[in-house]
DRENTORKOL-3810 file (N, C-alpha, C; in nm, 4 decimals):
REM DRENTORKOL-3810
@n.u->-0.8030; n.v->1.8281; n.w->-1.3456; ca.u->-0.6964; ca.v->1.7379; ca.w->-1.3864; c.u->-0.7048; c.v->1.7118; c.w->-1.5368
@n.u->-0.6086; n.v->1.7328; n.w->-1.5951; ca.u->-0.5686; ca.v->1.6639; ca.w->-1.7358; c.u->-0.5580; c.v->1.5452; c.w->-1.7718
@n.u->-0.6643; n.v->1.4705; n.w->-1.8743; ca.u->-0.6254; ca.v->1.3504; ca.w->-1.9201; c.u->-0.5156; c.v->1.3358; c.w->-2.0048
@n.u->-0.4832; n.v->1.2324; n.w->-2.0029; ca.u->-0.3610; ca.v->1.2102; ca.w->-2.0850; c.u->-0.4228; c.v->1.1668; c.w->-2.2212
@n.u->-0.3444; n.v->1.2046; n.w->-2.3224; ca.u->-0.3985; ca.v->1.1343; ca.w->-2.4786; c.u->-0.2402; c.v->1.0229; c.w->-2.5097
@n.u->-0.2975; n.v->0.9065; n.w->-2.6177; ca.u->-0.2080; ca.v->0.8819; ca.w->-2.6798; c.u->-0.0729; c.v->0.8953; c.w->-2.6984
@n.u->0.0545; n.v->0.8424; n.w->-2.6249; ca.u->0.1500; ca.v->0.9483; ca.w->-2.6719; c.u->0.2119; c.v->1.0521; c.w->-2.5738
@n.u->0.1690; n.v->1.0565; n.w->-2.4613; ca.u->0.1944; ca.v->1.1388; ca.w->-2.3107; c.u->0.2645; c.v->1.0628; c.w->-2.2647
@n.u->0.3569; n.v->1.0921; n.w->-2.1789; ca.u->0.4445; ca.v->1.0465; ca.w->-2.0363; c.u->0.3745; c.v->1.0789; c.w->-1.9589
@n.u->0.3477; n.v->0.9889; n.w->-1.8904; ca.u->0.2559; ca.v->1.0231; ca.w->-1.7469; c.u->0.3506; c.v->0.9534; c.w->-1.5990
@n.u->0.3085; n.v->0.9877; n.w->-1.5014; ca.u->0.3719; ca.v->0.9479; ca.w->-1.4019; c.u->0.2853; c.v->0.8907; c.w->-1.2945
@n.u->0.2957; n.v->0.7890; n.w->-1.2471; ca.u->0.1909; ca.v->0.7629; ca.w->-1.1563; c.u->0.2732; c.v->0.6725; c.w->-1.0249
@n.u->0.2314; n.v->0.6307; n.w->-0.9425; ca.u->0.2749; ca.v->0.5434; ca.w->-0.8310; c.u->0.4189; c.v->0.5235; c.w->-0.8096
@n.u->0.4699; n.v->0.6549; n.w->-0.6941; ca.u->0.5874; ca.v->0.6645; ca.w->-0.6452; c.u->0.6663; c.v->0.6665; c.w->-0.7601
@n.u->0.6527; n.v->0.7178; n.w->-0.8438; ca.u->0.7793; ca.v->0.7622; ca.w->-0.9696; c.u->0.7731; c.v->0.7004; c.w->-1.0716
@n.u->0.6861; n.v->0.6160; n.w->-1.0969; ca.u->0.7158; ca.v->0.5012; ca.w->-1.2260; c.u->0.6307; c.v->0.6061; c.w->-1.3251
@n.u->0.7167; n.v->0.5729; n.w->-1.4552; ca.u->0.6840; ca.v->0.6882; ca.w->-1.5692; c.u->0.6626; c.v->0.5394; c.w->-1.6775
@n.u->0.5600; n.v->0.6025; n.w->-1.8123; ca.u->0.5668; ca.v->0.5333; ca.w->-1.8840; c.u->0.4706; c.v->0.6628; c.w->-2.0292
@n.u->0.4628; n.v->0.5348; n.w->-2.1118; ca.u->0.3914; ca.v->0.6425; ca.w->-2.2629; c.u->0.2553; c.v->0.5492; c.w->-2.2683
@n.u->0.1868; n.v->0.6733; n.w->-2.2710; ca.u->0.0018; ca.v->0.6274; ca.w->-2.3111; c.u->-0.0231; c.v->0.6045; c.w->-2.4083
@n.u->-0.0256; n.v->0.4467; n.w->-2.4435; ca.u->-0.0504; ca.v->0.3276; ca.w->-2.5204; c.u->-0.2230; c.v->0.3482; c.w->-2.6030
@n.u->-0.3180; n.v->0.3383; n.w->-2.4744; ca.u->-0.4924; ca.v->0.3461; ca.w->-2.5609; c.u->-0.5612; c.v->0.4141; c.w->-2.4011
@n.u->-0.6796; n.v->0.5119; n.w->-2.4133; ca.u->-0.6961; ca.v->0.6088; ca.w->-2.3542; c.u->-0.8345; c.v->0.5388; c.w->-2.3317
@n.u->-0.8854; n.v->0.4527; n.w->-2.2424; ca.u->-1.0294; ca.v->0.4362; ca.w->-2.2145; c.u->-1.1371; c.v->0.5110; c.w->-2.1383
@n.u->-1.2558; n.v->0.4789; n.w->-2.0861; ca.u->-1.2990; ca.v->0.5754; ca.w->-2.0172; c.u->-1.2493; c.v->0.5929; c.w->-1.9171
@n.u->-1.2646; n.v->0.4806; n.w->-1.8491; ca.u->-1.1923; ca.v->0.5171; ca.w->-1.6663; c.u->-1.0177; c.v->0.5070; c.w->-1.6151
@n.u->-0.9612; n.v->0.4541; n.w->-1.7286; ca.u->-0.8102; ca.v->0.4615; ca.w->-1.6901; c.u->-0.7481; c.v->0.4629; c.w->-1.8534
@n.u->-0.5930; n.v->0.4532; n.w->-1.8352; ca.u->-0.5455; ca.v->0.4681; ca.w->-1.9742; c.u->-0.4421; c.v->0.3259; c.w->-1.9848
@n.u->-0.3663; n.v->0.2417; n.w->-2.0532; ca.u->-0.3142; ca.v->0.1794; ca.w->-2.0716; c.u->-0.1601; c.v->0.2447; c.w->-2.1015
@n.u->-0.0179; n.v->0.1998; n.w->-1.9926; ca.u->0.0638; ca.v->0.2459; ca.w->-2.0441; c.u->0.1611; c.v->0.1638; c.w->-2.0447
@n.u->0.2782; n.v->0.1756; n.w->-2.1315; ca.u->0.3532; ca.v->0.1064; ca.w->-2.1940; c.u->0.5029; c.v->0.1648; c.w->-2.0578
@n.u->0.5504; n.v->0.0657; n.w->-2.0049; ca.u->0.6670; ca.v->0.1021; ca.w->-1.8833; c.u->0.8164; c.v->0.0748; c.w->-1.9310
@n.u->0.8203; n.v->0.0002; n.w->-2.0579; ca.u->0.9828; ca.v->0.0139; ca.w->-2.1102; c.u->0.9721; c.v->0.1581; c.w->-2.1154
@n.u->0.9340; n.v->0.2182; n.w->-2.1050; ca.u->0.9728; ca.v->0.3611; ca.w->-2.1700; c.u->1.1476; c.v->0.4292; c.w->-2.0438
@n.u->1.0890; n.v->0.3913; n.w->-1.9498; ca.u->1.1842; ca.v->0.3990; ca.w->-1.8011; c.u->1.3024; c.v->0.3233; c.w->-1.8617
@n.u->1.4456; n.v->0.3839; n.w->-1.8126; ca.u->1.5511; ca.v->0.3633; ca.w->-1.8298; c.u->1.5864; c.v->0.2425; c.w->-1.7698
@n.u->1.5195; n.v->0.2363; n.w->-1.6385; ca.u->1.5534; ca.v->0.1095; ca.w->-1.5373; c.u->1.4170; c.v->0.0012; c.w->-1.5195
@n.u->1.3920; n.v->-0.0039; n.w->-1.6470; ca.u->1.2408; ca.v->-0.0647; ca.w->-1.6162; c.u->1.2638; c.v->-0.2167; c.w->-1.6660
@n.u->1.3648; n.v->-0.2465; n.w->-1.6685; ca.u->1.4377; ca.v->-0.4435; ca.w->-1.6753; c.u->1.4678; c.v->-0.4506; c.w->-1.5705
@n.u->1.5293; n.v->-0.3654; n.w->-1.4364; ca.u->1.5906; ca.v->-0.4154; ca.w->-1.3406; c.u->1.4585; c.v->-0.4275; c.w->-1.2403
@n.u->1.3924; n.v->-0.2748; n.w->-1.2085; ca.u->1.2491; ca.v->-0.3453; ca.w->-1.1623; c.u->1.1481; c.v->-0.4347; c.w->-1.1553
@n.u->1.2061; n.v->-0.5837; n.w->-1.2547; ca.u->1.1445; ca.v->-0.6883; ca.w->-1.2947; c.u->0.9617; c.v->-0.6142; c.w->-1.3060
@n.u->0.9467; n.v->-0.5621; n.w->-1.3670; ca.u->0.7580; ca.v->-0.5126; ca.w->-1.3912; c.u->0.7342; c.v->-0.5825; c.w->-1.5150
@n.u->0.5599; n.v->-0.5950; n.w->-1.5131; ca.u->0.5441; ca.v->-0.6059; ca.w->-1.6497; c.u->0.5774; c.v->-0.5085; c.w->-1.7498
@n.u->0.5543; n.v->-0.5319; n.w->-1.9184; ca.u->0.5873; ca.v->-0.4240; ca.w->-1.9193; c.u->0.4584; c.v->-0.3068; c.w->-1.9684
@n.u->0.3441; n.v->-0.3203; n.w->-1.9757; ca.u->0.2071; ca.v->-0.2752; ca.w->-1.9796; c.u->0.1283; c.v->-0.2709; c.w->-1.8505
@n.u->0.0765; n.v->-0.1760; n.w->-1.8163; ca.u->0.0016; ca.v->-0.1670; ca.w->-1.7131; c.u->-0.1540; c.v->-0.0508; c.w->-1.7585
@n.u->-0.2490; n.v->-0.0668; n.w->-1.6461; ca.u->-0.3524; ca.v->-0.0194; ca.w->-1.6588; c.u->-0.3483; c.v->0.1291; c.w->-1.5087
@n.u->-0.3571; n.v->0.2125; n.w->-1.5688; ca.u->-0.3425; ca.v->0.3247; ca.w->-1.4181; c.u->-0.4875; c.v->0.3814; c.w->-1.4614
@n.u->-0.5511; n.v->0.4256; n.w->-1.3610; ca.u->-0.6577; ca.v->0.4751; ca.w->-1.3218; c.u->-0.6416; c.v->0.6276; c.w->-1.3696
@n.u->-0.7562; n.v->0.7250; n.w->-1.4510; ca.u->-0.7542; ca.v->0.8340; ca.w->-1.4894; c.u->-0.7148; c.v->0.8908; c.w->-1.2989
@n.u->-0.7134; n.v->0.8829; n.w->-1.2470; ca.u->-0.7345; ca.v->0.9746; ca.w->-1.0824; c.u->-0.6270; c.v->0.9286; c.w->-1.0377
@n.u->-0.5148; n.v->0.8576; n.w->-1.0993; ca.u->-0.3854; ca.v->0.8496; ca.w->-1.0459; c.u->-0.3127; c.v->0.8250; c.w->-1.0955
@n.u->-0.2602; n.v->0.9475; n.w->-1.1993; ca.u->-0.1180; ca.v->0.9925; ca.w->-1.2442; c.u->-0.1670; c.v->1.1389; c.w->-1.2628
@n.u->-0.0156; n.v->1.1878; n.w->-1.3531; ca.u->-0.0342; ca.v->1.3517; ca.w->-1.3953; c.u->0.0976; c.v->1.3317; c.w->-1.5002
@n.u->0.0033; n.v->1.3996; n.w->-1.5970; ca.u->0.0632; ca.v->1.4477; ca.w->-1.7299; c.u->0.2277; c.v->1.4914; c.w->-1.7051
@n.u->0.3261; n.v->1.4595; n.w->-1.7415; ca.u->0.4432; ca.v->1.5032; ca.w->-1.7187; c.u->0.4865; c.v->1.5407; c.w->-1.9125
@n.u->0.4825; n.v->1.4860; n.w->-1.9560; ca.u->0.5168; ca.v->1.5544; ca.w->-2.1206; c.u->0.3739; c.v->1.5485; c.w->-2.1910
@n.u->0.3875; n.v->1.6148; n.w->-2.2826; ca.u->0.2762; ca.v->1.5917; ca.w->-2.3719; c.u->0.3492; c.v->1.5272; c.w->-2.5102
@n.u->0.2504; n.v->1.4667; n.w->-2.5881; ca.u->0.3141; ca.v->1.3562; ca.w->-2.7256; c.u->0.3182; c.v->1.5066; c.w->-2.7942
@n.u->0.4323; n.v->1.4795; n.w->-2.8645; ca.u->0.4788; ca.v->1.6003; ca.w->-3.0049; c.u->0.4070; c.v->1.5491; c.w->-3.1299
@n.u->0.3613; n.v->1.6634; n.w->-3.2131; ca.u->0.2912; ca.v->1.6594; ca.w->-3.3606; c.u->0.3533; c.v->1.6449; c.w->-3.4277
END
């Protein structure tokens, strides 16, 4: 499995997508405005996902 860096779209728990905020050891911090519908889902808008549950869907551009 691929970690995510800085700057990735990742996808984790039943579809929710967001951008990787800070990359720790055991999970990554991601930022969920990134989602089009992520005001109507009332969520926070930062969350903590576990390295062992998501998968890389974009990678951040140079």
């Amino acid at each position: 499995m691929k970690r995510a860096e800085v700057g990735n779209i990742i996808e984790f728990r039943e579809g929710l997508q967001g951008i990787v905020e800070k990359v720790n050891e055991n999970s990554v911090i991601v930022d969920l405005s990134y989602m089009d519908n992520y005001r109507d889902l009332e969520l926070e808008q930062r969350t903590v996902v576990n390295h062992k549950n998501y998968k890389v869907i974009k990678e951040a551009s140079l």
